[in-house]
N, CA, C and O atoms as CSV, one atom per row, in Angstrom:
chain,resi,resn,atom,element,x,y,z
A,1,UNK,N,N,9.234,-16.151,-17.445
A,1,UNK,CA,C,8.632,-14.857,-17.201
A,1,UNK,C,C,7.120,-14.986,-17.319
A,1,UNK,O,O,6.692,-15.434,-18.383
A,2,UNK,N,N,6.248,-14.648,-16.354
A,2,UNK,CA,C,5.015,-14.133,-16.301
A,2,UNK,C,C,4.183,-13.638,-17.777
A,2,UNK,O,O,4.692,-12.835,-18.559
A,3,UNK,N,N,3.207,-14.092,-17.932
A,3,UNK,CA,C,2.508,-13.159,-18.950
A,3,UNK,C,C,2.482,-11.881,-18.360
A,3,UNK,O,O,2.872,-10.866,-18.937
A,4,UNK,N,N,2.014,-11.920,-17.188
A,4,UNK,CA,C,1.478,-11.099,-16.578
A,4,UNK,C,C,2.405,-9.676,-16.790
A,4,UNK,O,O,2.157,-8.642,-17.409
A,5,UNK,N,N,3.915,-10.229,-15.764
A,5,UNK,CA,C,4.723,-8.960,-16.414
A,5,UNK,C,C,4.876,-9.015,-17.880
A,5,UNK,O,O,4.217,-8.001,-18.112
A,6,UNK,N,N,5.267,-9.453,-19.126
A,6,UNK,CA,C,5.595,-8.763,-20.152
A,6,UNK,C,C,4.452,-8.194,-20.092
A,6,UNK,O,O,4.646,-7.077,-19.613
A,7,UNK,N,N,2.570,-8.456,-20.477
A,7,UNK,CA,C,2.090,-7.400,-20.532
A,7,UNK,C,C,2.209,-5.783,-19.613
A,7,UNK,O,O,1.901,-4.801,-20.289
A,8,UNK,N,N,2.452,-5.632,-18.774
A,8,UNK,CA,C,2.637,-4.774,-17.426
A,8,UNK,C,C,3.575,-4.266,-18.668
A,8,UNK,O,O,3.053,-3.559,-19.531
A,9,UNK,N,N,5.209,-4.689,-18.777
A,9,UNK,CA,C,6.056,-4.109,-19.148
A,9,UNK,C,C,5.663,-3.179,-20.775
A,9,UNK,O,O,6.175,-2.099,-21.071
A,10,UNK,N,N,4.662,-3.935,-21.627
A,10,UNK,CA,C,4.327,-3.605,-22.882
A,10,UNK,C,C,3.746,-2.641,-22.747
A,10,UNK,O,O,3.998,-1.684,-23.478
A,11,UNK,N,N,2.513,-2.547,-21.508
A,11,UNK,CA,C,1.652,-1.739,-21.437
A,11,UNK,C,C,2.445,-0.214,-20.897
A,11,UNK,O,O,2.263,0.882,-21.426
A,12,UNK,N,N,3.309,-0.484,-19.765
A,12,UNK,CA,C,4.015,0.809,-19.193
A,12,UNK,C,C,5.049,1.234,-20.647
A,12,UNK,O,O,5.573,2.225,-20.138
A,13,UNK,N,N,5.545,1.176,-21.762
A,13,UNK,CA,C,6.477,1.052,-22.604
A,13,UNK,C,C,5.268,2.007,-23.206
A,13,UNK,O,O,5.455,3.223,-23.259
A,14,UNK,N,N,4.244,1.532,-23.579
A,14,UNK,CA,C,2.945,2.522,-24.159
A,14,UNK,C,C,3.036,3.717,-23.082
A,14,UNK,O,O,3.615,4.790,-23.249
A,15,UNK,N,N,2.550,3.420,-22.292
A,15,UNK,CA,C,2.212,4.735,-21.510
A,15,UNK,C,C,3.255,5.688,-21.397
A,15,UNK,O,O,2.961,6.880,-21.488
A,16,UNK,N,N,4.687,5.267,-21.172
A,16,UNK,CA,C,5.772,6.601,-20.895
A,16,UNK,C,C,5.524,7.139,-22.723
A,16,UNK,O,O,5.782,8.325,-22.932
A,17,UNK,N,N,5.095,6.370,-23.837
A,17,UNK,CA,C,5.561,6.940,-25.170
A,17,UNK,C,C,4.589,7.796,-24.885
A,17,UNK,O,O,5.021,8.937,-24.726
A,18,UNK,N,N,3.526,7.692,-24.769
A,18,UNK,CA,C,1.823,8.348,-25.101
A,18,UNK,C,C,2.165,9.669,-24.046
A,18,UNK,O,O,1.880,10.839,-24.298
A,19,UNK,N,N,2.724,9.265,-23.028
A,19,UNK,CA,C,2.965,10.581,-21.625
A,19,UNK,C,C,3.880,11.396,-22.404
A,19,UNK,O,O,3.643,12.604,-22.389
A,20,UNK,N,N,5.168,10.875,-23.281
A,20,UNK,CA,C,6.323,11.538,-23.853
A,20,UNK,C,C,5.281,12.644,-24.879
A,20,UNK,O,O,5.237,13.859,-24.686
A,21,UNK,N,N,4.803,12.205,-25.539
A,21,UNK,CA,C,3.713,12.464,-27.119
A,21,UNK,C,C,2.785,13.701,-26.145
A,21,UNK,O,O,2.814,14.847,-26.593
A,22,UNK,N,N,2.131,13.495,-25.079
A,22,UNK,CA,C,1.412,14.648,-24.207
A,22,UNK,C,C,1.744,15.570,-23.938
A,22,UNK,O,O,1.168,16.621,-24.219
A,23,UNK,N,N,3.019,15.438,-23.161
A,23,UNK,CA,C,4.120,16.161,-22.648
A,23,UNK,C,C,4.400,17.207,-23.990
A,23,UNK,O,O,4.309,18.433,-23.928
A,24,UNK,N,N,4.707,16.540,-25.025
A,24,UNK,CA,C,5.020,17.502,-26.040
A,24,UNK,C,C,4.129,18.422,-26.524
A,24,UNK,O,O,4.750,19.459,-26.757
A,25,UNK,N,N,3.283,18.502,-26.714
A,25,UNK,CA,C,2.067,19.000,-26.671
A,25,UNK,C,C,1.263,20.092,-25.904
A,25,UNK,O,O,0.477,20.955,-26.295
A,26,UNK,N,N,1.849,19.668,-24.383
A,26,UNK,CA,C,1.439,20.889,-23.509
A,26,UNK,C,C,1.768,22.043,-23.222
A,26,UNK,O,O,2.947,22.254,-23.507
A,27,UNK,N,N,1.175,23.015,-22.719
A,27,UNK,CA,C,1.881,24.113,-22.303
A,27,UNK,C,C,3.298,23.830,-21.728
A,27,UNK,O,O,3.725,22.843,-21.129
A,28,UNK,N,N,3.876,24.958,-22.079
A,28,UNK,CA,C,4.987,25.183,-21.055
A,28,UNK,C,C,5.485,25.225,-20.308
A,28,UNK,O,O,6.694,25.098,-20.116
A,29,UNK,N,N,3.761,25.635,-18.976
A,29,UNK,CA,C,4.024,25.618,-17.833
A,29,UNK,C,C,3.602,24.212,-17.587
A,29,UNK,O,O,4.256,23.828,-16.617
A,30,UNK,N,N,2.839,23.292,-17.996
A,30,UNK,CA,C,2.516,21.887,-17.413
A,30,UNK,C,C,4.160,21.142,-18.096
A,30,UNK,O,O,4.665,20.279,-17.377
A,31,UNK,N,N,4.620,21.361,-18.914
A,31,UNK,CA,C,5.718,21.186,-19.348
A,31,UNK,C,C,7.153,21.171,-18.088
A,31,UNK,O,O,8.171,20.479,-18.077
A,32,UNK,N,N,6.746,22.076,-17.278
A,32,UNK,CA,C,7.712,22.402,-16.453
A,32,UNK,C,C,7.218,21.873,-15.515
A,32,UNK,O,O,8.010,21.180,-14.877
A,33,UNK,N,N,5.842,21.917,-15.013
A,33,UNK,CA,C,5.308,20.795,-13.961
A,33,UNK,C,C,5.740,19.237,-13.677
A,33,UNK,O,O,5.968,18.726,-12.581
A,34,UNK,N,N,5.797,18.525,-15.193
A,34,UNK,CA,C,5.708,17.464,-15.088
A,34,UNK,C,C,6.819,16.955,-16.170
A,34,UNK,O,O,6.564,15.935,-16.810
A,35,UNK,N,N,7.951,17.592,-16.368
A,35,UNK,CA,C,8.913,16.866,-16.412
A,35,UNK,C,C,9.955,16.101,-15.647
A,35,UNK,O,O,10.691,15.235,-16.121
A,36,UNK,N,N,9.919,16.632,-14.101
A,36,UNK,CA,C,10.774,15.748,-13.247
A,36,UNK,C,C,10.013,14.058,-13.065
A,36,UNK,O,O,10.679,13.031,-12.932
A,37,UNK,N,N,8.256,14.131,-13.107
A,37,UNK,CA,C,8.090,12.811,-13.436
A,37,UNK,C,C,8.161,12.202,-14.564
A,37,UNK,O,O,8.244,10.974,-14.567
A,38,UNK,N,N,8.145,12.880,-15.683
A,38,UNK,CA,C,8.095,11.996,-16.641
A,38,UNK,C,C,9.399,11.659,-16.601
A,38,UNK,O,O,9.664,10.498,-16.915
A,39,UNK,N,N,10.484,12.541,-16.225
A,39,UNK,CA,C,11.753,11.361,-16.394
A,39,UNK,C,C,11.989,10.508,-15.148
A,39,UNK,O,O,13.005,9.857,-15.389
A,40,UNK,N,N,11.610,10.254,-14.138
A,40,UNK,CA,C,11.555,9.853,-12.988
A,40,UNK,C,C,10.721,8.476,-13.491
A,40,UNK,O,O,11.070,7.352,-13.129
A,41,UNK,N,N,9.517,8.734,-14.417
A,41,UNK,CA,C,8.674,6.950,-14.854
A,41,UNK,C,C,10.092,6.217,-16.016
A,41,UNK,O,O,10.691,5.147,-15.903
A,42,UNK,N,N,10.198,7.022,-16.785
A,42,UNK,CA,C,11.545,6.944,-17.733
A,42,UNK,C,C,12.687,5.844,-17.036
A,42,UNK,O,O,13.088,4.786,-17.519
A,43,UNK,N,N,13.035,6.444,-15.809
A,43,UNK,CA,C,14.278,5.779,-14.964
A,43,UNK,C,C,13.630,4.504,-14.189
A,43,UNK,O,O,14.116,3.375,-14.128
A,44,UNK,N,N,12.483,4.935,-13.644
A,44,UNK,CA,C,11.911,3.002,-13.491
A,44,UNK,C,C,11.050,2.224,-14.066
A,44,UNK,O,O,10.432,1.344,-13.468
A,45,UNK,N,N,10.900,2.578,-15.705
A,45,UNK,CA,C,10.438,1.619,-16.651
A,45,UNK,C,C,11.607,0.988,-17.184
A,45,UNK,O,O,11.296,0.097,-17.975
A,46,UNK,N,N,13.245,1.178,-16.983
A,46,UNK,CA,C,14.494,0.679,-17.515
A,46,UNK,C,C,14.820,-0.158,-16.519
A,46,UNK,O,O,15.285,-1.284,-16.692
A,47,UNK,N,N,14.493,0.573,-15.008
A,47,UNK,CA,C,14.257,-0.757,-13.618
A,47,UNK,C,C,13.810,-1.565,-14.184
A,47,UNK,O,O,14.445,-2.607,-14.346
A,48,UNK,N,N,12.879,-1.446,-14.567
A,48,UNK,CA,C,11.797,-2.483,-14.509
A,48,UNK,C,C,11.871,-3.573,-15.669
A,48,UNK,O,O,11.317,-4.670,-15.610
A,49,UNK,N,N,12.653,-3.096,-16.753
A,49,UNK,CA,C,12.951,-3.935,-17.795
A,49,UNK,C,C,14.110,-4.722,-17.369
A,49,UNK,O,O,14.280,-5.826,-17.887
A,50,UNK,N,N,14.977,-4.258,-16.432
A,50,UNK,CA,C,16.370,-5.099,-16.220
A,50,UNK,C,C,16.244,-6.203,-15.279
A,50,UNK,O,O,16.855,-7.266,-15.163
A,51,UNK,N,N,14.560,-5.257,-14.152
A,51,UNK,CA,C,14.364,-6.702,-13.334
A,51,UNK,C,C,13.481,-7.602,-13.876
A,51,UNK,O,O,12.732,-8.250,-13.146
A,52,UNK,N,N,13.477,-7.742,-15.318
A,52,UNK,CA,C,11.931,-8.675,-16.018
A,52,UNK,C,C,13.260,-9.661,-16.267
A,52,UNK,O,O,12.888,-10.807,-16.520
A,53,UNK,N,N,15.074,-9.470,-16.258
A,53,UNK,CA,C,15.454,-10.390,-16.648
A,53,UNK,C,C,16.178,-11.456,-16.150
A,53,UNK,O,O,16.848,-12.428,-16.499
A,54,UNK,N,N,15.582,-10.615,-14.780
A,54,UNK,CA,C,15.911,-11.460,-13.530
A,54,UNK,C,C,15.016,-12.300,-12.776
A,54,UNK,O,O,15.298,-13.114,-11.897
A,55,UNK,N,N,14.006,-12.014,-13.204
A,55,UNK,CA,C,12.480,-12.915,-13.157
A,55,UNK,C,C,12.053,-13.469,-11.598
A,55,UNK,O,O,11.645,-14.521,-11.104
A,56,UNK,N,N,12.453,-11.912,-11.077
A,56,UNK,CA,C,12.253,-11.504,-9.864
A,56,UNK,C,C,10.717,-11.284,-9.426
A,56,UNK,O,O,10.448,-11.482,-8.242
A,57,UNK,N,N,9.752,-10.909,-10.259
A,57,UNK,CA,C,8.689,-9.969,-9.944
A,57,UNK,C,C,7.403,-10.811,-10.335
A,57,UNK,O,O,7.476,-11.606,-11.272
A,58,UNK,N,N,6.147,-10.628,-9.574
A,58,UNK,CA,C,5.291,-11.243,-9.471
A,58,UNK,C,C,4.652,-9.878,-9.718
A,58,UNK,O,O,4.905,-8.804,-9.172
A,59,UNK,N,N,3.488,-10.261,-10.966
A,59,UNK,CA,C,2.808,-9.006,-11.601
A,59,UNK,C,C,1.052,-9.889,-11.621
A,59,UNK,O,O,0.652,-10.956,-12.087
A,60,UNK,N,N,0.251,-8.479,-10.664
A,60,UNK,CA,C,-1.149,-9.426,-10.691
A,60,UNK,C,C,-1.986,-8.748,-12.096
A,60,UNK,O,O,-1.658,-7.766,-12.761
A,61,UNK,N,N,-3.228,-9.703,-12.270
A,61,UNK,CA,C,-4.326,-8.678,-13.256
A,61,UNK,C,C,-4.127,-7.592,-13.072
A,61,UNK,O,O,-3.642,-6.824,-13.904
A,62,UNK,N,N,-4.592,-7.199,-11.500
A,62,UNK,CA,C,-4.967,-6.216,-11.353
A,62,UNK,C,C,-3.973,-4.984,-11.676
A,62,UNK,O,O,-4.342,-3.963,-12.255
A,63,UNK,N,N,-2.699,-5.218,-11.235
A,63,UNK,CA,C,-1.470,-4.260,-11.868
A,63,UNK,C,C,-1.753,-4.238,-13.492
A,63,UNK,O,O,-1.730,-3.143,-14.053
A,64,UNK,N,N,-1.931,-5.034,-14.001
A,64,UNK,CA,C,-2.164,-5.074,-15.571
A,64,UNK,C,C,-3.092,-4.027,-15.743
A,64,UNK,O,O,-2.895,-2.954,-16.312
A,65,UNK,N,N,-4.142,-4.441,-15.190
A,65,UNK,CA,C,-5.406,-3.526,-15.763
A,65,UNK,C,C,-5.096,-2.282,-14.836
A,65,UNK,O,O,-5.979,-1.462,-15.088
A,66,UNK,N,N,-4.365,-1.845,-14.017
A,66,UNK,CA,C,-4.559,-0.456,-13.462
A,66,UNK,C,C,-3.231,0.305,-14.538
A,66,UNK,O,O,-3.187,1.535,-14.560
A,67,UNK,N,N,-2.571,-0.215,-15.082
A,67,UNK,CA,C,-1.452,0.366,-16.324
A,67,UNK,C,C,-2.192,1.019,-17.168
A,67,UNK,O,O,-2.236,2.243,-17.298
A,68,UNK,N,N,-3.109,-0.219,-18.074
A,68,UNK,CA,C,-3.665,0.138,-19.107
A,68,UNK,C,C,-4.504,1.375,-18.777
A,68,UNK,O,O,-4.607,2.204,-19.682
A,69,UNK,N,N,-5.236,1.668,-17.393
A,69,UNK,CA,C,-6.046,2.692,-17.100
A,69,UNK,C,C,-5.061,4.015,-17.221
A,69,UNK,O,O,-5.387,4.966,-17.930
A,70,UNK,N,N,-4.216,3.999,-16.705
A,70,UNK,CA,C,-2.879,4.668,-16.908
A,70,UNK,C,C,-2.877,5.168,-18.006
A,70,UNK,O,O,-3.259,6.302,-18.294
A,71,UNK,N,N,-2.333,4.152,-18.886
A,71,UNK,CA,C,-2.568,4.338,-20.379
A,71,UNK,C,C,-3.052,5.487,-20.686
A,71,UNK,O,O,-2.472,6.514,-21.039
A,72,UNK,N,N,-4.488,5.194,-20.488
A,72,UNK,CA,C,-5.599,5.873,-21.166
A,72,UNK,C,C,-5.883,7.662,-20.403
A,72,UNK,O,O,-6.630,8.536,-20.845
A,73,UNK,N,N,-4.965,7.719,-19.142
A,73,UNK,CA,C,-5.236,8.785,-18.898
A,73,UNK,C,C,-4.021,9.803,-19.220
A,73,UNK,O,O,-4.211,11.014,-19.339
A,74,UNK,N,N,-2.974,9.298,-19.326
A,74,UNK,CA,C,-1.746,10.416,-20.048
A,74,UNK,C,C,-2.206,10.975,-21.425
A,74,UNK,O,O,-1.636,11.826,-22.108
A,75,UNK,N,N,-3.197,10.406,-21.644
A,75,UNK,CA,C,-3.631,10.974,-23.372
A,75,UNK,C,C,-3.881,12.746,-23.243
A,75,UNK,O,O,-3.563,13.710,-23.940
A,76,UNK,N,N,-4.564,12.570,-22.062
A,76,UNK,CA,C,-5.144,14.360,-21.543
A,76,UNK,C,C,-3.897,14.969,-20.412
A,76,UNK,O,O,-3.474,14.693,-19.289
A,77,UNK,N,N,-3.678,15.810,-21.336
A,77,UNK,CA,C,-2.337,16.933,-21.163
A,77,UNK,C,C,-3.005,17.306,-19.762
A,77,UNK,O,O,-2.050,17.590,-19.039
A,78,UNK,N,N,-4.406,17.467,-18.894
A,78,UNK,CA,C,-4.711,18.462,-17.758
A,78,UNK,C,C,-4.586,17.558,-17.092
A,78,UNK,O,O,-4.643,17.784,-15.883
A,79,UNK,N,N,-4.323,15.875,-17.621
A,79,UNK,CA,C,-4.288,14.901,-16.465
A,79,UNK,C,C,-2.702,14.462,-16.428
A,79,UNK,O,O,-2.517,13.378,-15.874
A,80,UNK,N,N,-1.763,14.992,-16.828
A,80,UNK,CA,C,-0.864,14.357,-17.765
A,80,UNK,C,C,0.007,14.266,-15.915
A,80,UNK,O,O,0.297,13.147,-15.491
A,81,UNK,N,N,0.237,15.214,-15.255
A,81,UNK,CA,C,0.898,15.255,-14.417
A,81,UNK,C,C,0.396,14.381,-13.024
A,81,UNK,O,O,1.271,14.099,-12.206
A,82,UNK,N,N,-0.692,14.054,-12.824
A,82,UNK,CA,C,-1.685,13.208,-11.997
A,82,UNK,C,C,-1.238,11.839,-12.390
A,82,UNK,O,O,-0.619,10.972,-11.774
A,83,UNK,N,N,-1.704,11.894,-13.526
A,83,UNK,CA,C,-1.439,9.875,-14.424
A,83,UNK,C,C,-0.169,9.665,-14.252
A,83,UNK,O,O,0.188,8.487,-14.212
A,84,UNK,N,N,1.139,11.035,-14.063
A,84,UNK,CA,C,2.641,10.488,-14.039
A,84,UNK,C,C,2.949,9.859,-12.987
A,84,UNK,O,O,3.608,8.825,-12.873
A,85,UNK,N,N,2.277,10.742,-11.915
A,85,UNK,CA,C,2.309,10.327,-10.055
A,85,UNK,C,C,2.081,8.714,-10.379
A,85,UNK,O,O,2.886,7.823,-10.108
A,86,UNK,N,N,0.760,8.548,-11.040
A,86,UNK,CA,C,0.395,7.036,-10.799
A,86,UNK,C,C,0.647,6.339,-11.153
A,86,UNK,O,O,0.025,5.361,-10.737
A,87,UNK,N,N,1.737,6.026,-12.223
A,87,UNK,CA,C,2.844,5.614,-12.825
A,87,UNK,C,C,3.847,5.367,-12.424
A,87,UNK,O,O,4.643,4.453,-12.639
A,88,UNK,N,N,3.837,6.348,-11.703
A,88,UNK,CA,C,5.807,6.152,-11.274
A,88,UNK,C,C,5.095,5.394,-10.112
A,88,UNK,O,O,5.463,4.221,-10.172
A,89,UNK,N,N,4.344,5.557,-9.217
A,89,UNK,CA,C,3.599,4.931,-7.984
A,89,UNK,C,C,3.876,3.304,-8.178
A,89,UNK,O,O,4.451,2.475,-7.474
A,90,UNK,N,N,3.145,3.227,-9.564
A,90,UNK,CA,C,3.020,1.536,-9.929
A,90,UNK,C,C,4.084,0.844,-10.031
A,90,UNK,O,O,4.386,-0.176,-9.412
A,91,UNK,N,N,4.877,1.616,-11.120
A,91,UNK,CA,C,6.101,0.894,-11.292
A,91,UNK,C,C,6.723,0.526,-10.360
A,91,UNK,O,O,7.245,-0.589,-10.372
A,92,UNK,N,N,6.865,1.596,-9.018
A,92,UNK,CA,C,7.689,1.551,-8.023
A,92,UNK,C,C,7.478,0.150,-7.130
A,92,UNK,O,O,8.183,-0.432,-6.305
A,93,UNK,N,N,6.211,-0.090,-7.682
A,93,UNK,CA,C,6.149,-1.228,-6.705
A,93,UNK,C,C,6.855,-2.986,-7.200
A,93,UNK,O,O,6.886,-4.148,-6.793
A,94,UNK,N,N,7.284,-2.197,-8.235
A,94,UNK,CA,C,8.511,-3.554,-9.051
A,94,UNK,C,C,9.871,-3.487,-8.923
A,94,UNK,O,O,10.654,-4.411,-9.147
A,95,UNK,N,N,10.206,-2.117,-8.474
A,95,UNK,CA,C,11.886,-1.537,-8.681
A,95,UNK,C,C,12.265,-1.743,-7.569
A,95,UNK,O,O,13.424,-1.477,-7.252
């Protein structure tokens, strides 16, 4: 396995917790906005762990470092539903 993916995988494992932790936090109505993605990143970060054990997937820097940016933007509840899009976006490109 890649460094490359386990970090990817460590880093997205952060981000759905930190998005979960936001999510809780927000209004009600962003609550209702952005729960079909947050469980939608949920269902292909478990993709994505089942295909790390099939050692299928070629993961660049640059996927690395656009996660961690990720990361850092689910922290803000007004971005929370934007950063999910780009999440599930990323992952998708492993599942």
């Amino acid at each position: 396995m890649s460094d490359n993916l386990q970090t990817l995988i460590m880093n997205a494992e952060r981000t759905y917790q930190q998005a979960a932790v936001t999510y809780q936090s927000a209004s009600i109505d962003q609550q209702v906005a952005t729960k079909p993605m947050l469980d939608k990143a949920g269902e292909l970060l478990v993709s994505l762990q089942t295909k790390q054990l099939q050692s299928a997937i070629t993961v660049s820097d640059q996927d690395v470092a656009e996660m961690k940016e990720l990361r850092n933007k689910v922290n803000e509840a007004a971005a929370l539903q934007t950063a999910l899009t780009s999440f599930v976006s990323l992952l998708m490109k492993f599942v």
